[in-house]
C-alpha positions, -999 to 999 in steps of 0.1 A, spaced: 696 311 -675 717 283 -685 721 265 -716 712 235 -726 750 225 -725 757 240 -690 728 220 -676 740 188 -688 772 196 -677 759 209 -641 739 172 -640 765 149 -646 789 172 -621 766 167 -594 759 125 -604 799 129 -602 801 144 -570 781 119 -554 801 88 -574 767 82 -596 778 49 -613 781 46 -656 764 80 -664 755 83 -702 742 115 -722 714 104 -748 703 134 -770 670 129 -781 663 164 -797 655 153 -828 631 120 -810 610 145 -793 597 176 -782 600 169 -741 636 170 -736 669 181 -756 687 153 -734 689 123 -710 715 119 -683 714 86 -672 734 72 -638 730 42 -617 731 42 -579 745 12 -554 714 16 -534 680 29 -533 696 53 -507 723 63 -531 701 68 -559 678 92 -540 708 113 -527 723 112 -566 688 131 -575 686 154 -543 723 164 -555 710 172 -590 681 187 -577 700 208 -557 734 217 -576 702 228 -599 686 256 -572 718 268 -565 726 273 -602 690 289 -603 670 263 -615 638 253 -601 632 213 -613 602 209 -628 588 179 -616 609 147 -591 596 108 -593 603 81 -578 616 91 -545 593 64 -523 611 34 -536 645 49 -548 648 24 -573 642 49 -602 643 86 -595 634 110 -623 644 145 -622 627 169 -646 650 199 -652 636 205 -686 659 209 -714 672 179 -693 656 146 -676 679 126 -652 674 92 -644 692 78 -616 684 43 -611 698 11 -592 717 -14 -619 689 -41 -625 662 -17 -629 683 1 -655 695 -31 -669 655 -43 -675 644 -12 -688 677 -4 -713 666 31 -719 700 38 -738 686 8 -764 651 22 -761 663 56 -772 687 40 -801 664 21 -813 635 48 -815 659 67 -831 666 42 -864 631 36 -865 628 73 -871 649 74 -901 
């Protein structure tokens, strides 16, 4: 089993491999009981954001992990992958851009203190 660290880093390897554009880490531990983290990338196309996820998905199976859940596959312009301890978003630029979930976590997070 890997930890919670290794899985992050196995994520953003395998966004990496696959030149997944501007990928962030946003902990939300302490925001919510879902996930520990969210790796965020952007894709250049709905085709490159579904092979960025398939590459997570599958860097994860070989590392042992079975994802829990994958979104968003029909449209590729948001895909989800649920690996537990860690929830990757890979998502084309202007639907990132409109739904700023690196604000949306920062700002949950000083309304929380």
């Amino acid at each position: 089993m890997l930890t919670t660290d290794e899985l992050e880093q196995l994520a953003v390897g395998a966004l990496e491999e696959l030149k997944g554009n501007e990928i962030t880490v946003v902990n939300v531990s302490e925001m919510t009981d879902v996930t520990s983290r969210l790796v965020i990338a952007s894709g250049t196309s709905n085709r490159h954001v579904r092979s960025l996820a398939d590459q997570v998905a599958m860097a994860a199976k070989r590392a042992g992990i079975l994802p829990l859940g994958k979104e968003g596959d029909e449209s590729g312009e948001w895909v989800l992958v649920d690996l537990g301890d860690i929830v990757v978003h890979v998502m084309l630029p202007e639907t990132r851009d409109y739904y700023n979930l690196e604000k949306f976590w920062a700002d949950f997070s000083r309304e929380a203190e």
